[in-house]
C-alpha positions in Angstrom: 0.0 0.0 0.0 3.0 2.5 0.6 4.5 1.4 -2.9 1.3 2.3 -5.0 0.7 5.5 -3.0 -2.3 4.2 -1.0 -1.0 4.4 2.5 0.3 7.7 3.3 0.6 10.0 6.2 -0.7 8.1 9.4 -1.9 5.2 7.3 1.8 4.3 6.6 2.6 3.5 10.6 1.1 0.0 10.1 3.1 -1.3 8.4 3.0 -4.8 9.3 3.0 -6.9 12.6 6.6 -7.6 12.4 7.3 -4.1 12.9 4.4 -3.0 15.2 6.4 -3.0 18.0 8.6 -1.1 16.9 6.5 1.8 15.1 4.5 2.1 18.6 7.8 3.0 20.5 9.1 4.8 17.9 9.2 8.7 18.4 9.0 9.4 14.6 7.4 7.2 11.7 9.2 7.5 8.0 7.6 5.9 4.9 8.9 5.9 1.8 6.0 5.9 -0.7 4.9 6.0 -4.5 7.9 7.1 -6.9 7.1 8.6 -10.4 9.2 7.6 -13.5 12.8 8.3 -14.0 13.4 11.5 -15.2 15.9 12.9 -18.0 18.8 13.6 -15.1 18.3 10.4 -13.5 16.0 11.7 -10.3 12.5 10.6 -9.7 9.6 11.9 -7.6 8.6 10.1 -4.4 6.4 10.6 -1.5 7.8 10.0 1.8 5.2 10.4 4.3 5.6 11.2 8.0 3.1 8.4 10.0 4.0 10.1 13.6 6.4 12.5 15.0 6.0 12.8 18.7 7.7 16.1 18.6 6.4 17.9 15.4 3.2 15.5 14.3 2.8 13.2 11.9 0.3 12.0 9.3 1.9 14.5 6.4 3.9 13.7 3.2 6.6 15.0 1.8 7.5 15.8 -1.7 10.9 14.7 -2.4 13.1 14.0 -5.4 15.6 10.9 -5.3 18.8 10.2 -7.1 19.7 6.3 -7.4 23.0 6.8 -9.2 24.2 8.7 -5.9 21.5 8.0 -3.4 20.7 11.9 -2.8 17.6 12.8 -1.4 16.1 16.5 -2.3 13.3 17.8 -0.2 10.8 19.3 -3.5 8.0 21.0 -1.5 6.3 21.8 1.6 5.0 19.0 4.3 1.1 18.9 3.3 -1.5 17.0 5.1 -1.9 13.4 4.6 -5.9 14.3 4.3 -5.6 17.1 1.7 -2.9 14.9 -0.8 -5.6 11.8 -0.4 -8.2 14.0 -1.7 -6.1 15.5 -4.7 -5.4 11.6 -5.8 -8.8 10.9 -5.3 -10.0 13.7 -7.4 -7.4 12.8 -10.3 -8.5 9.6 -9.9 -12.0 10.4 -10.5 -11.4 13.0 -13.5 -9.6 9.9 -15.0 -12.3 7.5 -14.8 -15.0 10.4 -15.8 -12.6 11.1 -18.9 -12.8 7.5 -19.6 -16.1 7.5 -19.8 -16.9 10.7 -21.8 -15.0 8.5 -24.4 -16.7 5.6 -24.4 -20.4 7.8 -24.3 -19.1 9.4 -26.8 -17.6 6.4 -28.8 -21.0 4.5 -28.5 -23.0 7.7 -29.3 -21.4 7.9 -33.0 -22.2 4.1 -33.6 -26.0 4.3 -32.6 -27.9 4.6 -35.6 -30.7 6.7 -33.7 -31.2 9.3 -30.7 -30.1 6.9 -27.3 -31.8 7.6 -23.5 -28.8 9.2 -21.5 -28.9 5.8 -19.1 -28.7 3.6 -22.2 -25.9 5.5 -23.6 -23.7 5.9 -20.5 -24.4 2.4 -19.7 -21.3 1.5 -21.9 -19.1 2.8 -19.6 -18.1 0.7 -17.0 -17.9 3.0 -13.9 -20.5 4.2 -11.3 -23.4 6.3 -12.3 -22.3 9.5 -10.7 -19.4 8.9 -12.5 -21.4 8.6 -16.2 -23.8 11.3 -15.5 -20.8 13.7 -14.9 -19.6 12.4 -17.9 -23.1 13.0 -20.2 -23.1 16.6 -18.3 -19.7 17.6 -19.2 -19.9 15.9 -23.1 -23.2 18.1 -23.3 -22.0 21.2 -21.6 -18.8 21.1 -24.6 -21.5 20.3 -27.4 -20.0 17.0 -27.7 -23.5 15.5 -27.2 -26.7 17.2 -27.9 -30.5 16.9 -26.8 -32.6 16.0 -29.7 -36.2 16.5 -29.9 -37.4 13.3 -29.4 -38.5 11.8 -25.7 -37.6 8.8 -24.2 -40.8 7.1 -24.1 -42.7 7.2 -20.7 -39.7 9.7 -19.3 -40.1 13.0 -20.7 -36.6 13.3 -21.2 -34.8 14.4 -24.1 -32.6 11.8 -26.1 -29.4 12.8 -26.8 -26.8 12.1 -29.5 -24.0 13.6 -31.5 -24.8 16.7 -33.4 -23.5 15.3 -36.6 -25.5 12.4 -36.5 -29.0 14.1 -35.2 -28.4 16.9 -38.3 -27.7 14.1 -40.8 -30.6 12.2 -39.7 -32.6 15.6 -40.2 -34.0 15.6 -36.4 -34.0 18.6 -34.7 -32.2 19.7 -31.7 -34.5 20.2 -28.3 -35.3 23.4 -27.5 -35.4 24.6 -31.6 -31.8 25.0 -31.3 -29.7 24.3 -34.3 
């Protein structure tokens, strides 16, 4: 879990019951953590998170640069709080998986060969439905996606599909927009 980035901050002090004993006598708590790719001069990026520090508190993470030709360590930022770098991941984890779908609604939108529900299109993408309705949202908001008039039956909700296709197909955009 500290390899992949998962456990950082407080999370990294269990490390294991082999070294429990240890970590709970322990005054401070290192953890080296998730290392980006090798860069041009030989350095890469890597986490190293701070599980407890009985004199200056724990559960933050370090940005840090790390040279394995030399072995050189290079503090890279400020100490932030375990909390607030967990969110950012989780965020840019979530704007990947939203961007993933928008590409598949999108993908599957320019092989229907009519108008699809917004639940049948997103449906495709294999991801949770806050997730795919973020995804129809955004695609629509860019004018990737359009609302055509024509109603899902028994919803009241307007179909929606590429504007290419809904012009070529001669139906008309919801709302008299064109």
């Amino acid at each position: 879990a500290a390899r992949n980035g998962d456990a950082i901050g407080a999370d990294s002090t269990d490390g294991g019951a082999e070294s429990a004993a240890i970590e709970r006598a322990a005054t401070v708590t290192l953890s080296i953590g998730a290392s980006g790719p090798e860069r041009e001069d030989g350095t890469r990026a890597v986490d190293l998170s701070i599980g407890k520090g009985r004199m200056t508190g724990g559960d933050r993470v370090l940005s840090m640069s790390y040279c394995g030709r030399s072995g050189r360590w290079r503090l890279t930022g400020e100490a932030r709080p375990a909390a607030e770098v967990k969110a950012e991941r989780e965020g840019q984890r979530d704007n990947a998986k939203q961007r993933a779908a928008e590409l598949a609604i999108i993908a599957a939108a320019e092989r229907a060969t009519e108008p699809q529900a917004r639940d049948d299109l997103s449906a495709i993408a294999c991801c949770g439905k806050s997730i795919r309705r973020a995804a129809v949202a955004a695609l629509l908001s860019r004018g990737e996606l359009v609302e055509v008039a024509r109603k899902k039956p028994r919803s009241g909700v307007w179909q929606v599909w590429t504007k290419a296709k809904a012009d070529s197909a001669g139906i008309p955009l919801a709302g008299g927009e064109s």
